[in-house]
C-alpha positions as a Python dict, from the first residue, in 0.01 Angstrom:
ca = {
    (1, 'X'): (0, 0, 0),
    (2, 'X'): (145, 310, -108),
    (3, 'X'): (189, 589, 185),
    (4, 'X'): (134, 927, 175),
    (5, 'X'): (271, 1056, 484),
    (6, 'X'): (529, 1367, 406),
    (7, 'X'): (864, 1251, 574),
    (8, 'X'): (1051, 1617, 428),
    (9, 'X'): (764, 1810, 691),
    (10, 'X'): (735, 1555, 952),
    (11, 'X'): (339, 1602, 860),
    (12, 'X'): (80, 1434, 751),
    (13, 'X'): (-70, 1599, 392),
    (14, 'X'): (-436, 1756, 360),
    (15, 'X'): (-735, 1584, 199),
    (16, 'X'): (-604, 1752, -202),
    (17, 'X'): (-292, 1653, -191),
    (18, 'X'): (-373, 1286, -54),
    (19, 'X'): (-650, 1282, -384),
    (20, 'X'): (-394, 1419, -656),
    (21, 'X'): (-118, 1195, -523),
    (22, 'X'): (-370, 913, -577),
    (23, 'X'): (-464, 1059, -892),
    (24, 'X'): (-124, 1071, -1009),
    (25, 'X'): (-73, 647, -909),
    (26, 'X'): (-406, 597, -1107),
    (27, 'X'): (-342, 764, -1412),
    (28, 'X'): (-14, 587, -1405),
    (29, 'X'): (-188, 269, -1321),
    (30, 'X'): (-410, 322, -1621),
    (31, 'X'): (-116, 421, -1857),
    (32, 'X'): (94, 63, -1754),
    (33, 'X'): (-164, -132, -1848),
    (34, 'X'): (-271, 26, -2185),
    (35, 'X'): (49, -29, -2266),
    (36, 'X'): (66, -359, -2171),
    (37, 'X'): (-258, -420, -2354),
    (38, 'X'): (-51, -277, -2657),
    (39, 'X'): (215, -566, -2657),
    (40, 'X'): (-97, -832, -2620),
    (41, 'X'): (-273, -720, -2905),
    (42, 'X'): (14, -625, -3092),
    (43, 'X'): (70, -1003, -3188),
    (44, 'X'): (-163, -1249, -3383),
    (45, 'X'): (-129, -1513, -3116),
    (46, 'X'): (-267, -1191, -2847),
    (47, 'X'): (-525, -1116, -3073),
    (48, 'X'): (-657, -1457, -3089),
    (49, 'X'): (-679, -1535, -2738),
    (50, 'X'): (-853, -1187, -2645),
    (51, 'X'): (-1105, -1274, -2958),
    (52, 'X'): (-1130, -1680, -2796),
    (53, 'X'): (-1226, -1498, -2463),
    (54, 'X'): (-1484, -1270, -2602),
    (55, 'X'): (-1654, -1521, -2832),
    (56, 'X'): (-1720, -1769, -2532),
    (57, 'X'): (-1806, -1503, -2293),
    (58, 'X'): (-2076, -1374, -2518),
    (59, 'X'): (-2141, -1747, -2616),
    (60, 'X'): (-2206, -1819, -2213),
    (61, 'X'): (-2392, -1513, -2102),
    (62, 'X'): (-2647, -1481, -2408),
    (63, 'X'): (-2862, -1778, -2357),
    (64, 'X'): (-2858, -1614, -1971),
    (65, 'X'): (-3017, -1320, -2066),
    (66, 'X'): (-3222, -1486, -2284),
    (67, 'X'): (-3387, -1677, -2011),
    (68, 'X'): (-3380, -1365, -1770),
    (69, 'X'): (-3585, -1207, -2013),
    (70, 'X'): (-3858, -1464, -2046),
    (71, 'X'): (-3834, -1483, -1637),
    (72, 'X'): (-3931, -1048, -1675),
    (73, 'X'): (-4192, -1134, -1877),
    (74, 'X'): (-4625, -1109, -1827),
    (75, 'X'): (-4886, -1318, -1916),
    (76, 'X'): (-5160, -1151, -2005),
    (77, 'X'): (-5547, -1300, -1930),
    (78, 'X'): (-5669, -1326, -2278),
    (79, 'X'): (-5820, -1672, -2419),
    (80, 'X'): (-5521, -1691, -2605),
    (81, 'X'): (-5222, -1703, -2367),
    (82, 'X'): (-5010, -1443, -2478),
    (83, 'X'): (-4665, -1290, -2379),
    (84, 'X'): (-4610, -905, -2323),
    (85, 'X'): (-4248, -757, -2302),
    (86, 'X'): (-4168, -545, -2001),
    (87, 'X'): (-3924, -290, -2056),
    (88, 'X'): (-3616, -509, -1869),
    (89, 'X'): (-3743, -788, -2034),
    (90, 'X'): (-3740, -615, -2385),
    (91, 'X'): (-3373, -468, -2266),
    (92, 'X'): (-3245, -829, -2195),
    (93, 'X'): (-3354, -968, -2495),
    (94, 'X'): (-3223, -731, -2721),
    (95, 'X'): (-2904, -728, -2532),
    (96, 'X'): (-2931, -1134, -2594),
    (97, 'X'): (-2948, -1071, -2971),
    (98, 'X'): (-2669, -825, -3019),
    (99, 'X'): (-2428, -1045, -2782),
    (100, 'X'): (-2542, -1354, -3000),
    (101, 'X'): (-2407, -1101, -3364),
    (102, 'X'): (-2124, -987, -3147),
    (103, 'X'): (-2005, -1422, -3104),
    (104, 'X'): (-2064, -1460, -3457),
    (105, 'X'): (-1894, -1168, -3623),
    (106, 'X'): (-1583, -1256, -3410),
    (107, 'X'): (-1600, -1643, -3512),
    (108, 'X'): (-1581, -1502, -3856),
    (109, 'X'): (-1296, -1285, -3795),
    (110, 'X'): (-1082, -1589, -3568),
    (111, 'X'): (-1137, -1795, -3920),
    (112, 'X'): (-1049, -1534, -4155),
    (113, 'X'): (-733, -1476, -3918),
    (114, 'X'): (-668, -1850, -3916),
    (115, 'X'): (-649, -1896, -4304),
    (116, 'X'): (-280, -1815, -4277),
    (117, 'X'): (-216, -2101, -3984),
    (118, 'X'): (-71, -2331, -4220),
    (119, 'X'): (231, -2101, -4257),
    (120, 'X'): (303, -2169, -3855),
    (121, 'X'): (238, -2514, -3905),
    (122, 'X'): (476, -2546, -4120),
    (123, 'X'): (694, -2365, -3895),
    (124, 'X'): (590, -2605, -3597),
    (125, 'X'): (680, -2906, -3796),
    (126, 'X'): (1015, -2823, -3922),
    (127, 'X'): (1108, -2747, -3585),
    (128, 'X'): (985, -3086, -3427),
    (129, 'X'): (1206, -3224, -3680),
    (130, 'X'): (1493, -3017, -3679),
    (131, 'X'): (1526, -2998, -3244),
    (132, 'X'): (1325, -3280, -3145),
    (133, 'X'): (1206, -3360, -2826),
    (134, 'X'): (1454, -3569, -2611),
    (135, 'X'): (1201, -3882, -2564),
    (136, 'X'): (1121, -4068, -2871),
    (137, 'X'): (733, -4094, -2811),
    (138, 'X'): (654, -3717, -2737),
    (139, 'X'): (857, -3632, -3052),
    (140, 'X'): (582, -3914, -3266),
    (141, 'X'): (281, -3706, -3061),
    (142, 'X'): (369, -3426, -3171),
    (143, 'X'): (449, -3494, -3541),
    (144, 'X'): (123, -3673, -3509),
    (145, 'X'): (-67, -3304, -3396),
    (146, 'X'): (148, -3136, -3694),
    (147, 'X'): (-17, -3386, -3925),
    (148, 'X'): (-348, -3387, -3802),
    (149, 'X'): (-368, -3002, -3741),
    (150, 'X'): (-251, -2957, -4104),
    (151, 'X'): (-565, -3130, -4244),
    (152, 'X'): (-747, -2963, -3986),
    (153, 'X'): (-672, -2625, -4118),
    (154, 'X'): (-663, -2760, -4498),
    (155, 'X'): (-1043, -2847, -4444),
    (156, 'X'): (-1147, -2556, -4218),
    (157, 'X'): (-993, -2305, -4498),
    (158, 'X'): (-1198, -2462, -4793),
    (159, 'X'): (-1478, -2510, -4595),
    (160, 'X'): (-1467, -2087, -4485),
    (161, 'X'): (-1378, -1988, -4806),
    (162, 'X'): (-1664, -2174, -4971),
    (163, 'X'): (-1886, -2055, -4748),
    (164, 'X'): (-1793, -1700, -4875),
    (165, 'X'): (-1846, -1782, -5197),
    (166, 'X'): (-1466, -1751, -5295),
    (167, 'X'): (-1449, -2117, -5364),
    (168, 'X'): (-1715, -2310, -5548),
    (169, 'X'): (-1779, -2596, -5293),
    (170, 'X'): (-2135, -2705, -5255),
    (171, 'X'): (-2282, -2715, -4900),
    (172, 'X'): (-2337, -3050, -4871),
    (173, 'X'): (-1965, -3088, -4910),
    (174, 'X'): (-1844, -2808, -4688),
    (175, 'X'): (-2076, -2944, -4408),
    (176, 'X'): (-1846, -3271, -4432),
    (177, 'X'): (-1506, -3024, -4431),
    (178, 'X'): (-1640, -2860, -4145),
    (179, 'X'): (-1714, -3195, -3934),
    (180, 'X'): (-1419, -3370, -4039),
    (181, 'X'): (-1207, -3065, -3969),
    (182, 'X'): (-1312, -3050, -3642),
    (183, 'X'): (-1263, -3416, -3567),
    (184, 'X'): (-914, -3358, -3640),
    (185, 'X'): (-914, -3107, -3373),
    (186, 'X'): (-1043, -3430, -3175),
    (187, 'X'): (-749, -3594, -3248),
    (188, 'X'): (-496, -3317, -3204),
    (189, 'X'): (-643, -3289, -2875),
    (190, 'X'): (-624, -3657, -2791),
    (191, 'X'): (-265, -3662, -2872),
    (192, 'X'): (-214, -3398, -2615),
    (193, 'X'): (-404, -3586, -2322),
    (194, 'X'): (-120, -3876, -2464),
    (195, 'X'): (167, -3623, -2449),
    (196, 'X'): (120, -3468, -2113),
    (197, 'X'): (90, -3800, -1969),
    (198, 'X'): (396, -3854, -2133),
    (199, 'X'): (586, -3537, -2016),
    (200, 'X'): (462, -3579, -1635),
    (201, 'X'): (573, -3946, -1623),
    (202, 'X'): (896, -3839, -1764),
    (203, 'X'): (892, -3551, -1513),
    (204, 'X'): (780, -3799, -1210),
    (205, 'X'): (1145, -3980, -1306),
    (206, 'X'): (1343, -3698, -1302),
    (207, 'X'): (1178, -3475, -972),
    (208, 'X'): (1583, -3515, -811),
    (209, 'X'): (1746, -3376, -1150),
    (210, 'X'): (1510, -3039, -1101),
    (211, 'X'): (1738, -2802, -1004),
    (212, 'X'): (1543, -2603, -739),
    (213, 'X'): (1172, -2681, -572),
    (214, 'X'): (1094, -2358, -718),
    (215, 'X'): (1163, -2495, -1129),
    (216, 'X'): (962, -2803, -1001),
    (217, 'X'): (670, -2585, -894),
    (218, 'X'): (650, -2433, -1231),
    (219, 'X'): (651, -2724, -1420),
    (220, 'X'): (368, -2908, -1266),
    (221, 'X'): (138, -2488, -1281),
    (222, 'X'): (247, -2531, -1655),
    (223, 'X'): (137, -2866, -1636),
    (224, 'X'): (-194, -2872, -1497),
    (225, 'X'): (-294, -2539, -1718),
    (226, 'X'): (-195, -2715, -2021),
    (227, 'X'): (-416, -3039, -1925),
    (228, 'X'): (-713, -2786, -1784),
    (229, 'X'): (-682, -2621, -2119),
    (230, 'X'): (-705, -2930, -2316),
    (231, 'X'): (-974, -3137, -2087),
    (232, 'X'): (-1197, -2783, -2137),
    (233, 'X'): (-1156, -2769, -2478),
    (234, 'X'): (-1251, -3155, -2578),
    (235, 'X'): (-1625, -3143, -2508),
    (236, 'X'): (-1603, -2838, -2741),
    (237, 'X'): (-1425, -3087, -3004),
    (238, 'X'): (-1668, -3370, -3006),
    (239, 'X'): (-1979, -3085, -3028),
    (240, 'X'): (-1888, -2972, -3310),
    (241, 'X'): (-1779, -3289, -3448),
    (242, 'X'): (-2135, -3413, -3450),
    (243, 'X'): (-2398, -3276, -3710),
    (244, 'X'): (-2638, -3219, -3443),
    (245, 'X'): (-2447, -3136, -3186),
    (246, 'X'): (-2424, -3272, -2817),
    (247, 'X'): (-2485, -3003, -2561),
    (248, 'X'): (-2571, -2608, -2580),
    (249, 'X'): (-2445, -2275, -2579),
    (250, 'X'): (-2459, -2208, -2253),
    (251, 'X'): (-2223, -2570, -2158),
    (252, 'X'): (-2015, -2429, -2530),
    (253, 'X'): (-1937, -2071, -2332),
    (254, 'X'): (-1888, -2239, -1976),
    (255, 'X'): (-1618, -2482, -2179),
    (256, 'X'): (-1488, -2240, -2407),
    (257, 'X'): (-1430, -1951, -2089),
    (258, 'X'): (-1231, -2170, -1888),
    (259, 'X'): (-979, -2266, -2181),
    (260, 'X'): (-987, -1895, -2312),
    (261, 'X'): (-923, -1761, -1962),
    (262, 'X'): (-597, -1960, -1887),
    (263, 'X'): (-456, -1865, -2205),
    (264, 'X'): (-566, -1486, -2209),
    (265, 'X'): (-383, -1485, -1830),
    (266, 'X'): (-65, -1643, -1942),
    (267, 'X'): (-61, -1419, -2239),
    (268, 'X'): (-94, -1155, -2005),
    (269, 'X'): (154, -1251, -1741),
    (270, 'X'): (435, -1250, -2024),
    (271, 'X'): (314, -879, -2139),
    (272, 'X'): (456, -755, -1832),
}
């Protein structure tokens, strides 16, 4: 807590200059973390996890206000039941709607920013093959998420692109591109339930090699966020991997929050 006691008087300051010094901390409070909202958003991997964040928020509290708003509204006595609108409830649904254009417009914009993944794939891959992980089997999981997340992305790209009439794919077919693309997210994420087993076994063996308690500490955070991450993110997977789906927005959002959360935070941490 900062102190505002005057040490050169020996007193203790009036009222203003308690509020201006407190001013002063604020306004530099508000200037560090503008800029540290610069650096986020000033990379593509930033941008994406602020835009992840906001799409399942909105995703989660829609259907919310959605049901607050039938809660606000009146039955009226006529023969016919029918439903009036208060003004909350009128205020809650159109809030509902906008949130729901708000998720979609920035699912469009994550995919349009995602059409040039395959470039980092690439990128991903050559490294995994060039400085390979020391254990055998975490270096085949992960060539086996390169692979996988490459058709992922090859199928999600054709799929969006078709959809906006750039490409000339019928929709039967892009409804197939956008399944199977997402079961490939499936399997990426499968590999990584495989691989983090992998890496804490490994780690379990090696605990008396860590060189402080401290680096151990670390590794198991990184550890369970990574595994939090993933187990949050795989009913998402098989969802959408389904033509009709398997559970609804409101479970999507609760899902999709706790995944976007941990990686918005750790993106955040390192902007400091």
């Amino acid at each position: 807590m900062p102190s505002y006691y005057d040490k050169s008087s020996g007193k203790a300051p009036d009222l203003a200059t308690i509020l201006q010094r407190m001013s002063q901390l604020k306004a530099r409070d508000v200037d560090a973390g503008i800029a540290r909202l610069n650096r986020l958003l000033s990379t593509s991997s930033g941008i994406e996890r602020v835009l992840s964040f906001l799409y399942y928020l909105c995703t989660l509290l829609a259907p919310q206000l959605s049901r607050a708003s039938l809660l606000l509204t009146i039955k009226l006595p006529t023969p016919v039941p029918l439903l009036a609108l208060t003004p909350a409830s009128a205020t809650l649904a159109t809030t509902s709607t906008r949130l729901r254009r708000l998720a979609a417009k920035i699912s469009d914009v994550r995919m349009f920013l995602r059409l040039w993944g395959l470039v980092g794939m690439y990128s991903w891959g050559k490294d995994t093959l060039h400085n390979p992980p020391k254990d055998a089997v975490e270096q085949a999981l992960v060539l086996g998420q390169v692979a996988v997340n490459v058709a992922y992305q090859v199928m999600e790209n054709v799929a969006y692109l078709s959809s906006q009439k750039i490409l000339g794919i019928e929709k039967r077919v892009q409804a197939r591109l956008w399944l199977w693309s997402t079961r490939c997210w499936f399997a990426h994420i499968v590999l990584e339930f495989l691989r983090l087993e992998r890496v804490r076994s490994r780690r379990e063996g090696k605990k008396s090699l860590l060189t402080s308690r401290e680096e151990e500490k670390t590794a198991a955070e990184n550890w369970w966020k990574a595994w939090i991450t993933n187990a949050a993110n795989a009913p998402l997977s098989i969802h959408w991997s389904l033509a009709d789906g398997l559970i609804s927005d409101t479970a999507v959002g609760a899902f999709g929050t706790v995944g976007a959360v941990i990686s918005l935070r750790d993106a955040w941490n390192k902007c400091a």
